[in-house]
N, C-alpha and C positions, 0 to 999 in steps of 0.2 A: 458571318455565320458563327454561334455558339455552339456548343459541346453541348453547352449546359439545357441545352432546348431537345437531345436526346436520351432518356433513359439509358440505353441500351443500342452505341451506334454501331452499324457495321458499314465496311467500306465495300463497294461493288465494284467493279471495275471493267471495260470494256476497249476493245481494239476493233476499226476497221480502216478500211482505203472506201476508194468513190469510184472503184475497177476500170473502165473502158471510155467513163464522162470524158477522160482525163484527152482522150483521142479527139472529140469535139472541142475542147478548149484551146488544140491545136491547131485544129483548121482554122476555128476563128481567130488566132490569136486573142481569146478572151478568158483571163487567168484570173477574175477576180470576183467567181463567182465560187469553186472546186473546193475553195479553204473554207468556206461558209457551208457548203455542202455536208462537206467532214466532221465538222464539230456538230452539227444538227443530228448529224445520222449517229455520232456516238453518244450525244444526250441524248435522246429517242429509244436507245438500245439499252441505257440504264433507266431510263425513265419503268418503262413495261415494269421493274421491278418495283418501284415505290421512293425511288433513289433520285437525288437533287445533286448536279453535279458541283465540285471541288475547284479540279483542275484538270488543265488538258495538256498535255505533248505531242510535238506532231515529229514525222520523218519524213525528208524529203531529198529525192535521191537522183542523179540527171549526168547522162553523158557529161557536161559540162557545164558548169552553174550560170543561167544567164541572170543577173541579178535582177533586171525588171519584172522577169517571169515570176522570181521569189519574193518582188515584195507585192506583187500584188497576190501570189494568194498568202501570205502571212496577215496580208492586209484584211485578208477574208477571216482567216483565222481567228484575228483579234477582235473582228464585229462580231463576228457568231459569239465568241466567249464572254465580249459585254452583254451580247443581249441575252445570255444564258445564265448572266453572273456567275463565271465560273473566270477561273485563272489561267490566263498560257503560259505556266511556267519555266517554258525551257522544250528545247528538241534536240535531232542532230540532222545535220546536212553531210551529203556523201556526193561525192563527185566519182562516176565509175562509164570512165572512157572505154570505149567498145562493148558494153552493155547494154546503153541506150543512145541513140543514133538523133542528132538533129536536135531538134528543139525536145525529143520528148521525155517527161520526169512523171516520177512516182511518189505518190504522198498516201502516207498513213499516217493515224493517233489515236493515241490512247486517253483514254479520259477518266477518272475516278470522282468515284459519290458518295453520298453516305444515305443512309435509311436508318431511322430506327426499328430492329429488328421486329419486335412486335405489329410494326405496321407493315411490313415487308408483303408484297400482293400476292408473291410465292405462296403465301400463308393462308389465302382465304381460299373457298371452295364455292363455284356459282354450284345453282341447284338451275333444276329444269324449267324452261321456262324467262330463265333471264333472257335480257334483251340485249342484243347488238346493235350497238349506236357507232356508224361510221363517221369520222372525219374529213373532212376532201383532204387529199395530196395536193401539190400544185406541179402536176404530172409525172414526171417518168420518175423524179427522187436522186435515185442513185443505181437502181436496177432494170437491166434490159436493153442495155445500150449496145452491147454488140449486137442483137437482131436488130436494133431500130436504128444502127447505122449500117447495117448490110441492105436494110430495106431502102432507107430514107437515102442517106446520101450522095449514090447514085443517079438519082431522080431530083432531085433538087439540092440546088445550088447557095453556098454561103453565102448569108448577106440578100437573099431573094427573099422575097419579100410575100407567103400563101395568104393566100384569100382568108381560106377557112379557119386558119390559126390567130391571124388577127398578125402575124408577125411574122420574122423568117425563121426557119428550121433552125438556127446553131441558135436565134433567141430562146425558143421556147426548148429545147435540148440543152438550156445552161442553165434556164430557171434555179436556184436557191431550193434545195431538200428543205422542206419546213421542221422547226423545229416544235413540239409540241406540250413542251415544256409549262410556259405560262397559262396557256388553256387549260391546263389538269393539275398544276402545283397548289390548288388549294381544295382540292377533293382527292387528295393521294390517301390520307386518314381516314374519308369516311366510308363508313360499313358496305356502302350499297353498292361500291364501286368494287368489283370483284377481281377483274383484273384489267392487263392493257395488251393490244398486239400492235403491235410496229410494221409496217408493211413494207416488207423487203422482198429480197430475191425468195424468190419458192410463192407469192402472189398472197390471198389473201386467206385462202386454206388454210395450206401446211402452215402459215407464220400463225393463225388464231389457236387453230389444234394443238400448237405445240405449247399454248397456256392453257390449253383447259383440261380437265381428268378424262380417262382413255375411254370413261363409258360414258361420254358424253359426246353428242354430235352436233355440227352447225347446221342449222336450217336458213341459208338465207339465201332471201327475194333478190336476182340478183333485177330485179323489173323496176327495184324504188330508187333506182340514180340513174342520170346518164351520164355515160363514161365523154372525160374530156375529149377534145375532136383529135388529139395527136393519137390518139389508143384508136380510133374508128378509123385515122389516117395509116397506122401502124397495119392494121388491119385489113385493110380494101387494098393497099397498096401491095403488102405483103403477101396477099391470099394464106392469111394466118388462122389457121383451126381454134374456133373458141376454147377450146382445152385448155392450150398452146397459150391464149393470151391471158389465160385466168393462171396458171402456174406459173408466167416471166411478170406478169405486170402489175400495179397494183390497182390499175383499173380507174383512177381518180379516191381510192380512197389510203388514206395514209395511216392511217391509225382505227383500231376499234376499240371501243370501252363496253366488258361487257356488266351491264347495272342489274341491279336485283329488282325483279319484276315488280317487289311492290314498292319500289321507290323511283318509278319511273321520271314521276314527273318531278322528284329531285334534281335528275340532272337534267330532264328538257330545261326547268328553269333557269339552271345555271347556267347553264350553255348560251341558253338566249337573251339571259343578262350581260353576256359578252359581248355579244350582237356574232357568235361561232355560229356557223352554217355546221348542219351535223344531218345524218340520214340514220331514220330505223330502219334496219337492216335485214333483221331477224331475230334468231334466239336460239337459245340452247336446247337441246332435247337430248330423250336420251337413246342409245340406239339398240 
């Protein structure tokens, strides 16, 4: 990465954790999906701004360090950061006996990027009328995991193997948070692309609303996707209020781009020169 490729850089920077996954990765013993998680979810969090990540840091913190535990999600750590092309340069590890009990550890990082200011998506303004084009997730991400293991684990069993998922509950509850990086790294500059939402905790609402201007509202068909079968599982299982699943979850879809209505078929093309599955969504109005 050169300098010299931005007029004007500025560095972005973000911190999060992967909250309550971290409790399924214990029942299975499967640690080497959490670190891959992590680093998607903090490229994804600077991405929405127009930002190409740097480098990453991670923390990682554990009654008492089992070292298998830590290399495989470091292990995770350092696939995400290559296929992000970003750097892991460095963390800290903490050992705090009588804090955390048994096998269970905590992990955060932080990741930094850079943007060149002028492209920064903070900076653009959709008008009425843009479209919302969703991305699929590939399911739960990183949010929702305490109701969906208050609901689910109870009811079935690690290592069982449901019909309707295709696979067992601690598989498809480890799945890899997608990273969304390479899909949009080369439409981050252009005009029609207004901005990005990241679909996190708060569902697909609150995370769009809080990129777009206050007089402006979402209108979207939630009729044109079908929600993956763990979210209908989460749901019939749970006797969960559609409100309820639309504010924890992000429904199947991981990310929104919202494009300027007369350059729609800008990014259908692009999208589908990728061979990216994407959904119109909706659009912007104003309220």
């Amino acid at each position: 990465l050169s300098l010299n490729n931005y007029k004007s850089p500025v560095l972005v920077s973000s911190v999060d954790g992967v909250g309550t996954k971290l409790l399924l990765a214990n029942y299975a013993s499967k640690y080497d999906t959490v670190g891959q998680c992590l680093v998607n979810h903090c490229v994804n969090d600077i991405l929405v701004i127009g930002a190409k990540p740097l480098f990453f840091l991670d923390y990682f913190a554990a009654g008492k360090l089992d070292n298998n535990i830590l290399e495989d999600v470091i292990k995770g750590f350092s696939i995400a950061c290559k296929e992000n092309e970003c750097v892991l340069i460095g963390g800290e590890t903490a050992e705090m006996p009588g804090f955390y009990d048994q096998k269970k550890f905590d992990i955060s990082g932080t990741i930094v990027g850079i943007v060149d200011k002028e492209n920064m998506l903070t900076n653009r303004f959709e008008n009425n009328g843009d479209i919302l084009i969703g991305l699929p997730s590939n399911g739960l991400h990183t949010n929702g995991y305490s109701l969906a293991r208050k609901i689910l684990i109870p009811t079935y069993k690690i290592g069982q193997k449901i019909e309707s998922l295709g696979m067992s509950i601690d598989e498809e509850l480890l799945k890899v948070h997608k990273s969304y990086l390479h899909i949009c790294s080369d439409i981050l500059n252009e005009p029609w692309l207004k901005t990005l939402s990241h679909i996190t905790g708060g569902g697909i609402v609150e995370n769009t609303e809080r990129v777009i201007d206050k007089k402006h509202h979402l209108s979207i068909n939630w009729e044109s996707w079908e929600w993956p079968e763990i979210f209908n599982l989460i749901s019939h299982d749970g006797d969960v209020p559609l409100e309820d699943m639309k504010r924890t979850f992000n429904l199947g879809i991981g990310l929104i781009m919202v494009i300027d209505k007369n350059h729609i078929d800008n990014a259908t093309s692009y999208l589908s020169a990728l061979n990216q599955d994407f959904i119109i969504m909706g659009e912007i109005t104003r309220k």
